[in-house]
N, CA and C atoms as a LAMMPS dump frame, in Angstrom:
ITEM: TIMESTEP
0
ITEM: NUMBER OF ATOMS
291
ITEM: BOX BOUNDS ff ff ff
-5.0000000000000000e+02 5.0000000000000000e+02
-5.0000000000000000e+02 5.0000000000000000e+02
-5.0000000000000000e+02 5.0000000000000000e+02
ITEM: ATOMS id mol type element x y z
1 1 1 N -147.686 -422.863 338.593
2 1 2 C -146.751 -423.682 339.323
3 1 3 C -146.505 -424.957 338.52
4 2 1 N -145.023 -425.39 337.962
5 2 2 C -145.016 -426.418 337.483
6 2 3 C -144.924 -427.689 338.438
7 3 1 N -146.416 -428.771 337.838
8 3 2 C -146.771 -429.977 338.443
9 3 3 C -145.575 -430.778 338.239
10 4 1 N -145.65 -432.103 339.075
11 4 2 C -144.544 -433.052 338.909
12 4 3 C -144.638 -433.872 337.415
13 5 1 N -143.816 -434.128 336.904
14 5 2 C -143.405 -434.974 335.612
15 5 3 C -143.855 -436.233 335.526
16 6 1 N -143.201 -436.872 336.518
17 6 2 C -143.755 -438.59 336.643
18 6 3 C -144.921 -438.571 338.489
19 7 1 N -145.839 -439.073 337.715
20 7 2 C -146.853 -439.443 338.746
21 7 3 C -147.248 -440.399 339.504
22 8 1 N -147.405 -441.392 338.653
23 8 2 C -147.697 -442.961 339.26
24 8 3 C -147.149 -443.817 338.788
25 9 1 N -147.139 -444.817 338.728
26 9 2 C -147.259 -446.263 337.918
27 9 3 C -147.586 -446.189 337.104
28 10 1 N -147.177 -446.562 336.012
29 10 2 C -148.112 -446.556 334.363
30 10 3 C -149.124 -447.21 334.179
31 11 1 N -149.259 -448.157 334.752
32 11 2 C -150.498 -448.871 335.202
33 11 3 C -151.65 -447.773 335.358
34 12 1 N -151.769 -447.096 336.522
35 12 2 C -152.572 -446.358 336.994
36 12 3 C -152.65 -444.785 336.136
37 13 1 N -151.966 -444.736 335.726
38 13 2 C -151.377 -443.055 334.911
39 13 3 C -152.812 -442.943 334.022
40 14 1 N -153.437 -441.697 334.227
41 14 2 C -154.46 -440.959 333.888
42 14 3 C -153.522 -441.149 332.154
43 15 1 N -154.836 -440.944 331.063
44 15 2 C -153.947 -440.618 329.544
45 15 3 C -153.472 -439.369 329.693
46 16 1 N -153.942 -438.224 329.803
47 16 2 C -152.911 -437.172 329.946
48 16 3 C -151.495 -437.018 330.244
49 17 1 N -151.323 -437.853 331.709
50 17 2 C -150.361 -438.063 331.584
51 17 3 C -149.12 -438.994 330.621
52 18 1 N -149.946 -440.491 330.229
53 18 2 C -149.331 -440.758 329.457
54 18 3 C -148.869 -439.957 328.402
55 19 1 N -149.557 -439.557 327.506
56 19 2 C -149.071 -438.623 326.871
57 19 3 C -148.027 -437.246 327.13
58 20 1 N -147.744 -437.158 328.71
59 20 2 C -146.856 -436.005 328.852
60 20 3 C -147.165 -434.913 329.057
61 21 1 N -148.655 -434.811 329.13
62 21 2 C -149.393 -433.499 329.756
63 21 3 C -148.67 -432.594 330.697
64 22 1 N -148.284 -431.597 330.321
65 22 2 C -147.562 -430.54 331.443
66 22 3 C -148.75 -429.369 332.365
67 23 1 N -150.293 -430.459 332.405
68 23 2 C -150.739 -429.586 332.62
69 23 3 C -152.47 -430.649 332.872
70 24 1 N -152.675 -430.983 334.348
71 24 2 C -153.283 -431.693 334.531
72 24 3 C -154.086 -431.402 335.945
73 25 1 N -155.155 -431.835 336.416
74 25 2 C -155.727 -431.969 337.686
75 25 3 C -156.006 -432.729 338.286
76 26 1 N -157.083 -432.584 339.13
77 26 2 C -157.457 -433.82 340.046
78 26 3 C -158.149 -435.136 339.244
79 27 1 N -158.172 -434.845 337.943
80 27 2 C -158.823 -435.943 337.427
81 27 3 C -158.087 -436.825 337.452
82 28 1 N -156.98 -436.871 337.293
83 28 2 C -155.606 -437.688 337.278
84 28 3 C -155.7 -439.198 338.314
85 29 1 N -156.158 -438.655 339.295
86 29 2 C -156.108 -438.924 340.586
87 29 3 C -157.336 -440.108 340.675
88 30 1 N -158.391 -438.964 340.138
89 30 2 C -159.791 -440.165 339.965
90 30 3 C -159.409 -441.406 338.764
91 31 1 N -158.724 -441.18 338.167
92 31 2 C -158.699 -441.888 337.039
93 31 3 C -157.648 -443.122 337.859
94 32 1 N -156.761 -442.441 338.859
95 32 2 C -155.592 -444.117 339.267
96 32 3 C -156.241 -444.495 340.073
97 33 1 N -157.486 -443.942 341.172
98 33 2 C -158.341 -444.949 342.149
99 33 3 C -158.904 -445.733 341.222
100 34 1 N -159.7 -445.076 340.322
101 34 2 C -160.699 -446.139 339.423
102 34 3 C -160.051 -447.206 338.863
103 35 1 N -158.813 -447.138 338.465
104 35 2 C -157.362 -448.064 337.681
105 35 3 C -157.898 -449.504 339.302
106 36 1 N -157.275 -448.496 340.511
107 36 2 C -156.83 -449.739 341.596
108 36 3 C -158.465 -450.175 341.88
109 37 1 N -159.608 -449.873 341.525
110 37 2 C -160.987 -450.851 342.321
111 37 3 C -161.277 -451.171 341.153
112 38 1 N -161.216 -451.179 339.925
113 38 2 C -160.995 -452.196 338.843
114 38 3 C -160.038 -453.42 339.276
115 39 1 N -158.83 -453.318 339.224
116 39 2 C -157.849 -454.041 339.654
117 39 3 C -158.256 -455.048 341.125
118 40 1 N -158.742 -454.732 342.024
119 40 2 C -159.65 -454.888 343.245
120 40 3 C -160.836 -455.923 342.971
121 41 1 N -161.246 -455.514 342.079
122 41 2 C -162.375 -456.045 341.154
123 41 3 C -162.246 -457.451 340.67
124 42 1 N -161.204 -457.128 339.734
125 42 2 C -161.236 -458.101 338.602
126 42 3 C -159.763 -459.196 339.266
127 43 1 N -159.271 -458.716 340.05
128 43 2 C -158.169 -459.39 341.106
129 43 3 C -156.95 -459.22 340.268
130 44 1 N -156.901 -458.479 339.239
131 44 2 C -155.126 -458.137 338.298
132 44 3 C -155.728 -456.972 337.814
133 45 1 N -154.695 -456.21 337.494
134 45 2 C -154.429 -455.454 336.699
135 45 3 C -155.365 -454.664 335.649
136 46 1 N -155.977 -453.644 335.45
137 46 2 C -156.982 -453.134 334.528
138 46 3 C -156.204 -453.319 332.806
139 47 1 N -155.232 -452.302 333.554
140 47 2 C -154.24 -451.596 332.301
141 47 3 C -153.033 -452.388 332.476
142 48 1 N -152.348 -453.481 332.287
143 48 2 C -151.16 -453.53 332.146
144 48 3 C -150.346 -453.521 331.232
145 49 1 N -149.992 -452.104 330.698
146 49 2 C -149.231 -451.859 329.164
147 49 3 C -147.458 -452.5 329.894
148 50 1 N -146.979 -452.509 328.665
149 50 2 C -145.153 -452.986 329.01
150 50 3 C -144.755 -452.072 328.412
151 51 1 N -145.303 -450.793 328.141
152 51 2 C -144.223 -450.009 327.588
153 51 3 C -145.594 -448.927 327.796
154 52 1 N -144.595 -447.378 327.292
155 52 2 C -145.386 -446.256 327.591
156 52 3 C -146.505 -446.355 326.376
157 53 1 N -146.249 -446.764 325.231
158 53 2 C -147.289 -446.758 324.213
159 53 3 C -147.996 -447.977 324.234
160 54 1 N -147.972 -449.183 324.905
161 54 2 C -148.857 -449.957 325.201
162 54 3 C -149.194 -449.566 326.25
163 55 1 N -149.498 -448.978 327.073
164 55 2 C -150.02 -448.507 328.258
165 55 3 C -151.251 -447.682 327.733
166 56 1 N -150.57 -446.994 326.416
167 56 2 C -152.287 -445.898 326.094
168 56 3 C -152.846 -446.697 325.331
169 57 1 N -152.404 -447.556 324.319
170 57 2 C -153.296 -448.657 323.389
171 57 3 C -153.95 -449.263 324.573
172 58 1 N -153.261 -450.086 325.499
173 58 2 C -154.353 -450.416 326.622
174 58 3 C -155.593 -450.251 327.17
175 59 1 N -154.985 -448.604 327.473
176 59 2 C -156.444 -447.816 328.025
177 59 3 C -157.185 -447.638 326.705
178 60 1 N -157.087 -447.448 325.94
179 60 2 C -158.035 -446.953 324.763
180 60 3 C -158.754 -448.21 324.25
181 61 1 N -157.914 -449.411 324.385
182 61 2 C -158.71 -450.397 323.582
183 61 3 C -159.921 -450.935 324.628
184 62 1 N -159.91 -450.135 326.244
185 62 2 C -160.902 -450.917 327.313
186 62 3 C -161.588 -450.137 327.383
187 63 1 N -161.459 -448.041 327.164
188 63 2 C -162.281 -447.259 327.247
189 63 3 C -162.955 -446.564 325.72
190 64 1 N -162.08 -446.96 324.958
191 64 2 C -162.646 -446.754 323.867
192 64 3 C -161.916 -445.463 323.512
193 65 1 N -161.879 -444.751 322.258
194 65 2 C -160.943 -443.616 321.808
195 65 3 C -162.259 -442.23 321.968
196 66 1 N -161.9 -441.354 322.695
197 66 2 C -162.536 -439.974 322.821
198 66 3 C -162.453 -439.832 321.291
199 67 1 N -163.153 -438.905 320.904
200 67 2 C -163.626 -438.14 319.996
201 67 3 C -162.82 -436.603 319.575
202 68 1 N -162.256 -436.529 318.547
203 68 2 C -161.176 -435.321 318.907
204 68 3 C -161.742 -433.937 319.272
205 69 1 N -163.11 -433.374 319.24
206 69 2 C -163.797 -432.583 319.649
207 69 3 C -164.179 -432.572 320.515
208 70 1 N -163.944 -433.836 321.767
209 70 2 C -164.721 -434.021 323.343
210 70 3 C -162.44 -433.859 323.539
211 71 1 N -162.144 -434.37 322.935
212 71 2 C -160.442 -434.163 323.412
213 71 3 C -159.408 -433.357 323.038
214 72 1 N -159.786 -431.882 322.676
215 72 2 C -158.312 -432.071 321.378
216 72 3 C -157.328 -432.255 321.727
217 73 1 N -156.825 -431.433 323.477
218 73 2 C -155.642 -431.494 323.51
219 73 3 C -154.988 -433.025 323.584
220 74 1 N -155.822 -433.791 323.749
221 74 2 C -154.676 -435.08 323.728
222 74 3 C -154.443 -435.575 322.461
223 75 1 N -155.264 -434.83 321.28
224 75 2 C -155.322 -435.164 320.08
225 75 3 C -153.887 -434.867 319.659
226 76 1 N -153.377 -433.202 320.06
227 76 2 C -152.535 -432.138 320.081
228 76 3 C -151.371 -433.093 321.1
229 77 1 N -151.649 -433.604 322.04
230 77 2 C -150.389 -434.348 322.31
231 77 3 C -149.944 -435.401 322.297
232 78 1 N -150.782 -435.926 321.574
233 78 2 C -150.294 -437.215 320.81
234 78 3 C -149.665 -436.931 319.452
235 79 1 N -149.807 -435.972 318.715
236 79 2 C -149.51 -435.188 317.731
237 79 3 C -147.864 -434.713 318.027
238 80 1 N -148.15 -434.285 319.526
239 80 2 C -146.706 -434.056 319.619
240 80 3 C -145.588 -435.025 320.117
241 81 1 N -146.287 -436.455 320.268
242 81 2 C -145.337 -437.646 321.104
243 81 3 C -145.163 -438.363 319.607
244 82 1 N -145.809 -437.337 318.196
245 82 2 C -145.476 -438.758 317.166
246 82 3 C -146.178 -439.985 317.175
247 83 1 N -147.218 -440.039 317.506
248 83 2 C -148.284 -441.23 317.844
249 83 3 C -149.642 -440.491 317.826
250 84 1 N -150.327 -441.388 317.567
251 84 2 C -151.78 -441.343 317.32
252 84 3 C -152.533 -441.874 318.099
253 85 1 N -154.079 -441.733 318.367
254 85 2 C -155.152 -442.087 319.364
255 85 3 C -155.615 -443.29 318.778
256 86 1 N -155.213 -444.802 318.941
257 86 2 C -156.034 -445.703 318.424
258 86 3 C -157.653 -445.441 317.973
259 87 1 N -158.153 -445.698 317.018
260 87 2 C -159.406 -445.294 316.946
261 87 3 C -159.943 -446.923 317.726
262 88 1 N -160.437 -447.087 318.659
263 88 2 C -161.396 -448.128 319.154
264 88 3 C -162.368 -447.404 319.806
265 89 1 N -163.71 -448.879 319.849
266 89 2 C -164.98 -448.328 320.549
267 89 3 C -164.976 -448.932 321.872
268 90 1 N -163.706 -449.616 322.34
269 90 2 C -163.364 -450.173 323.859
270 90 3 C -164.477 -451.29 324.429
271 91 1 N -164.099 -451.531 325.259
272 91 2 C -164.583 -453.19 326.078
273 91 3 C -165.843 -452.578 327.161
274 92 1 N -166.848 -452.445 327.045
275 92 2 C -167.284 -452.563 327.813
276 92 3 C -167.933 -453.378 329.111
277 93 1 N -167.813 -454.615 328.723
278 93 2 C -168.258 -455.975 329.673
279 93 3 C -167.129 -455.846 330.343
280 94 1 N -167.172 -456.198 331.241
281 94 2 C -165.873 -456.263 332.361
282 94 3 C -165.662 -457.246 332.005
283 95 1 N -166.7 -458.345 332.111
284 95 2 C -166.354 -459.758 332.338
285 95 3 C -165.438 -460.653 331.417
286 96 1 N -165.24 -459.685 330.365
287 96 2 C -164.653 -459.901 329.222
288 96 3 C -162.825 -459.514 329.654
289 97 1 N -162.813 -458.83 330.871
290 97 2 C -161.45 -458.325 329.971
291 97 3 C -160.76 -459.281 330.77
């Protein structure tokens, strides 16, 4: 069954989807609650990219870049959006971001 195209807010948008994933689950879902009790948290915004490719530099520079053997396909669809997986080791202190 083909899933819907646009999901959330880019803000909240799981990377799969950023990237255009035609092919996603409930992780999606865990990934935009965790976005809004971060946000809850820290009283703004986790991720606020201004564009679709600052939106994944975003997430990657706070979670750090998967490993292309724990990820390929986003390796494979970033490959296919013409863009690459920032290599970062991400923010872990909250208090920092």
């Amino acid at each position: 069954m083909p899933l819907t195209e646009y999901v959330s807010t880019r803000w909240y948008r799981a990377p799969e989807l950023i990237l255009a994933s035609k092919f996603y689950n409930e992780k999606v879902d865990v990934f935009a609650l965790a976005a809004n009790m971060a946000e809850l948290y820290l009283g703004r915004p986790i991720f606020p990219g201004r564009s679709t490719n600052d939106q994944f530099e975003t997430v990657v520079s706070i979670l750090g870049a998967p490993k292309q053997s724990d990820w390929p396909d986003g390796y494979r669809l970033a490959q296919m959006a013409k863009t690459s997986i920032p290599q970062s080791y991400g923010n872990t202190d909250i208090s920092k971001l």
